[in-house]
ChimeraX commands (.cxc) that place a marker at each C-alpha (Angstrom):
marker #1 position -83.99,-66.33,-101.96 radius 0.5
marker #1 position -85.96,-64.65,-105.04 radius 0.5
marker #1 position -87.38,-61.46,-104.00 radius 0.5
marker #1 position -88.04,-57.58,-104.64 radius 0.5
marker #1 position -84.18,-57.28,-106.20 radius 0.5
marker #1 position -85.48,-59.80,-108.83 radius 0.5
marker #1 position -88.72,-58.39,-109.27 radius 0.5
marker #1 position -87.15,-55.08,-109.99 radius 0.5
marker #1 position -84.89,-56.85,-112.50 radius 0.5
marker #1 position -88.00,-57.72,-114.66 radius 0.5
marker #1 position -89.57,-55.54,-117.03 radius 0.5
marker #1 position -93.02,-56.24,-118.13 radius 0.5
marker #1 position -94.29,-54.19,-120.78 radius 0.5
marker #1 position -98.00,-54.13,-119.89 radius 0.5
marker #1 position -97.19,-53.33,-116.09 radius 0.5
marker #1 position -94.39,-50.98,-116.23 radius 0.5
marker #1 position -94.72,-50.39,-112.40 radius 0.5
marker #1 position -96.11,-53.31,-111.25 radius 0.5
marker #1 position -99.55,-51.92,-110.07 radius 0.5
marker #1 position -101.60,-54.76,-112.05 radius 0.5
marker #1 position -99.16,-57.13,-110.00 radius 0.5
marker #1 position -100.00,-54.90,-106.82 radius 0.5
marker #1 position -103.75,-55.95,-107.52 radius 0.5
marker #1 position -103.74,-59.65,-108.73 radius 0.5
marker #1 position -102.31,-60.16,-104.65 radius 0.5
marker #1 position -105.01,-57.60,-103.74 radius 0.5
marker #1 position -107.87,-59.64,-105.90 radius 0.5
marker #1 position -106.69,-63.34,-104.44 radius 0.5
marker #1 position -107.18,-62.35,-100.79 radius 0.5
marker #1 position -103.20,-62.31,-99.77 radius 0.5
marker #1 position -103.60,-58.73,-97.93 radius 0.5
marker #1 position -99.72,-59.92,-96.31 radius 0.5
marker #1 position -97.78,-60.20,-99.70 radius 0.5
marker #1 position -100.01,-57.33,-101.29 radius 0.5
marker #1 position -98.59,-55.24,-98.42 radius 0.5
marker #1 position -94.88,-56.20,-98.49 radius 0.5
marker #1 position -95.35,-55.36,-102.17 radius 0.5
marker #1 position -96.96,-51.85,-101.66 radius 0.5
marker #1 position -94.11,-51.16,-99.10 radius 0.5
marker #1 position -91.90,-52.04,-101.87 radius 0.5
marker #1 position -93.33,-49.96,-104.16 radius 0.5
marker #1 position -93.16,-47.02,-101.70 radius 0.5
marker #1 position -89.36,-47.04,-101.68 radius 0.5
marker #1 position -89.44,-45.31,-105.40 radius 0.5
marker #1 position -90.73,-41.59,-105.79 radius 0.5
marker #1 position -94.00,-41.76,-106.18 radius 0.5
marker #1 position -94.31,-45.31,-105.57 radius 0.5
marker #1 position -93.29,-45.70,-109.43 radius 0.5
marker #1 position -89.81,-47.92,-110.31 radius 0.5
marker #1 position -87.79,-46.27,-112.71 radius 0.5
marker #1 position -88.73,-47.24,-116.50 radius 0.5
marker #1 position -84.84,-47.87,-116.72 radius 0.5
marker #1 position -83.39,-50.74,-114.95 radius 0.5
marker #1 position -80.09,-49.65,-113.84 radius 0.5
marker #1 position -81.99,-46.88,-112.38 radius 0.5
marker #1 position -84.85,-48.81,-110.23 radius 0.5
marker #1 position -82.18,-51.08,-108.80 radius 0.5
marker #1 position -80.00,-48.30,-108.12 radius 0.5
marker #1 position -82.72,-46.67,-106.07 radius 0.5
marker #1 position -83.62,-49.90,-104.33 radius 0.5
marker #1 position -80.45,-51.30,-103.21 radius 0.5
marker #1 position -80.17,-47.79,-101.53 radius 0.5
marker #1 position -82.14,-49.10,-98.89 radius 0.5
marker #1 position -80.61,-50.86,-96.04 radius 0.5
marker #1 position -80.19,-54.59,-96.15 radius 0.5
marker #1 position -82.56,-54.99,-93.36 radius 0.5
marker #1 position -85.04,-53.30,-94.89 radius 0.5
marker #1 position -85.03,-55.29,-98.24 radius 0.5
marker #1 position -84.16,-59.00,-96.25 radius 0.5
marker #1 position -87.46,-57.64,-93.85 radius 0.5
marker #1 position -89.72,-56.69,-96.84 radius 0.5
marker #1 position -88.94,-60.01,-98.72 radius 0.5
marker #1 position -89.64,-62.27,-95.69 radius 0.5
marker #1 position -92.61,-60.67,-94.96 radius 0.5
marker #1 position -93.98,-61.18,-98.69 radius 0.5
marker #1 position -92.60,-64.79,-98.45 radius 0.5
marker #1 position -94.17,-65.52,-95.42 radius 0.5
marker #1 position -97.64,-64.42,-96.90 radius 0.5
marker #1 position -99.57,-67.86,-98.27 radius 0.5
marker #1 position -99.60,-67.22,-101.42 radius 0.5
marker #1 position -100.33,-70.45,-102.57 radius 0.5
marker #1 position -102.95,-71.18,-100.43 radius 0.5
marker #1 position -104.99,-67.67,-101.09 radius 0.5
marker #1 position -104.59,-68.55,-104.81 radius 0.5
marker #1 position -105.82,-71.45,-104.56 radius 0.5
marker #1 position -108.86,-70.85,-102.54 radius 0.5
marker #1 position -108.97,-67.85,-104.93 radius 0.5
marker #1 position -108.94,-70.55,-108.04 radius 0.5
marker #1 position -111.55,-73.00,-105.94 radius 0.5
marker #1 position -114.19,-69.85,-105.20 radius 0.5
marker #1 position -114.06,-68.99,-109.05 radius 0.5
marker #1 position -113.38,-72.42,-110.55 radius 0.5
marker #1 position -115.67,-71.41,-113.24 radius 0.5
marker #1 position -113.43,-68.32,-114.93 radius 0.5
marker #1 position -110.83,-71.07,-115.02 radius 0.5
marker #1 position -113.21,-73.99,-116.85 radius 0.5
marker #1 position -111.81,-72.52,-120.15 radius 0.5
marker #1 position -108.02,-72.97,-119.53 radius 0.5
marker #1 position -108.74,-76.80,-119.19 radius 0.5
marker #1 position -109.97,-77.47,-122.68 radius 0.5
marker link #1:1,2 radius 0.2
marker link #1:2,3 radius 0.2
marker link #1:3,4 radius 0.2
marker link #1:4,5 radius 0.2
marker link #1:5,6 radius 0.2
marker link #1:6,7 radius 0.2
marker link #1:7,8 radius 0.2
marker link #1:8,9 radius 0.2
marker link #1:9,10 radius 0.2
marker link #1:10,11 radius 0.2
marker link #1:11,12 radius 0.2
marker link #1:12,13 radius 0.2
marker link #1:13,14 radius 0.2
marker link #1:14,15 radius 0.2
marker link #1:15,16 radius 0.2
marker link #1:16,17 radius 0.2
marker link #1:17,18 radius 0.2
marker link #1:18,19 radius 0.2
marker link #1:19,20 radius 0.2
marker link #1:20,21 radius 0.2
marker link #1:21,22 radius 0.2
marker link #1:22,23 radius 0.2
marker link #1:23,24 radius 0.2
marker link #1:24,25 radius 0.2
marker link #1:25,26 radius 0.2
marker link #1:26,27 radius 0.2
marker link #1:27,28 radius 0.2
marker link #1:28,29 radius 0.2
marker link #1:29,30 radius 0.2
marker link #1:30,31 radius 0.2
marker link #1:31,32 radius 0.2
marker link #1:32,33 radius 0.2
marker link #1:33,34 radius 0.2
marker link #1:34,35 radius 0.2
marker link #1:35,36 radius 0.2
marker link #1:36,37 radius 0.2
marker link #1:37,38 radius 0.2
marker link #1:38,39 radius 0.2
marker link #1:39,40 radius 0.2
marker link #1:40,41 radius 0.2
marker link #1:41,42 radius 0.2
marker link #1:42,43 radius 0.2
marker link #1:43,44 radius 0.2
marker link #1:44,45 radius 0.2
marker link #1:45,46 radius 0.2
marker link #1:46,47 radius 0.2
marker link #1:47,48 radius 0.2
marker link #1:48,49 radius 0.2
marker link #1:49,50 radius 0.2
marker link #1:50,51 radius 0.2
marker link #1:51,52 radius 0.2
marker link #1:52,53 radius 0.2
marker link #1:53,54 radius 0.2
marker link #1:54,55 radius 0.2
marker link #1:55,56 radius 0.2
marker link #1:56,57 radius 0.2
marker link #1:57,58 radius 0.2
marker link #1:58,59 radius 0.2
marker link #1:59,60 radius 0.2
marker link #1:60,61 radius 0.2
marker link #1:61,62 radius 0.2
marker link #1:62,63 radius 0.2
marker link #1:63,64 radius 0.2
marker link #1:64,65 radius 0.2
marker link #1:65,66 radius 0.2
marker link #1:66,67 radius 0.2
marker link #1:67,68 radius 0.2
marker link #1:68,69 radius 0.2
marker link #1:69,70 radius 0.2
marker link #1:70,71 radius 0.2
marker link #1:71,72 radius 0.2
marker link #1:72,73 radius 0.2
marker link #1:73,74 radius 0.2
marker link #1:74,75 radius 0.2
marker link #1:75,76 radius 0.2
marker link #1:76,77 radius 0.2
marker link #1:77,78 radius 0.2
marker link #1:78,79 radius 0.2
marker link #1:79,80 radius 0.2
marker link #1:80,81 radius 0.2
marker link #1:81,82 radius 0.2
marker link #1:82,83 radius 0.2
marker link #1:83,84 radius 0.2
marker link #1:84,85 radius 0.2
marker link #1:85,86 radius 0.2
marker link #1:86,87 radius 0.2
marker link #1:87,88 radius 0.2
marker link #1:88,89 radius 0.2
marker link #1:89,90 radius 0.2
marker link #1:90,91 radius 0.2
marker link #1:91,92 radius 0.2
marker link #1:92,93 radius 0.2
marker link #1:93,94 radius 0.2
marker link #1:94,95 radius 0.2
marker link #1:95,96 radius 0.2
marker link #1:96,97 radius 0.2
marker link #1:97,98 radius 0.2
marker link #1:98,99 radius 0.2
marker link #1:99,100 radius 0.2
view
């Protein structure tokens, strides 16, 4: 199963620590995954990954197994899908331009 450990393996240059991910869960209604994500997020010092990958993964495979497996699950069993699309319905106009 994807998860956090893959997350962490991803570096996006315009959200270096994943807070404009944090919010995009936040801003389609899915309080569940938001929250397995913040919890996440809390395992690094200041609730900021490492810049450096080696390092971030390093600091989150520190945690027990259970942990991880239990924060994973919890963001899995969030409906995602279903909040974004609701999300997409309630604001079908912001999308009208991706259609064209």
């Amino acid at each position: 199963m994807a998860g956090f450990q893959d997350l962490f393996e991803a570096t996006f240059a315009n959200d270096p620590y994943f807070e404009f991910l944090l919010a995009t869960y936040i801003a389609i209604g899915c309080t569940e995954a938001a929250d397995a994500l913040a919890e996440a997020l809390r395992l690094f010092p200041d609730s900021r990954p490492p810049l450096d990958i080696d390092t971030r993964l390093a600091v989150f495979q520190a945690v027990p197994k259970e942990t991880r497996d239990g924060l994973n699950n919890r963001f899995w069993d969030a409906d995602i899908e279903q909040k974004l699309a609701a999300y997409i319905r309630k604001n079908r106009d912001a999308f009208q331009r991706l259609s064209t």
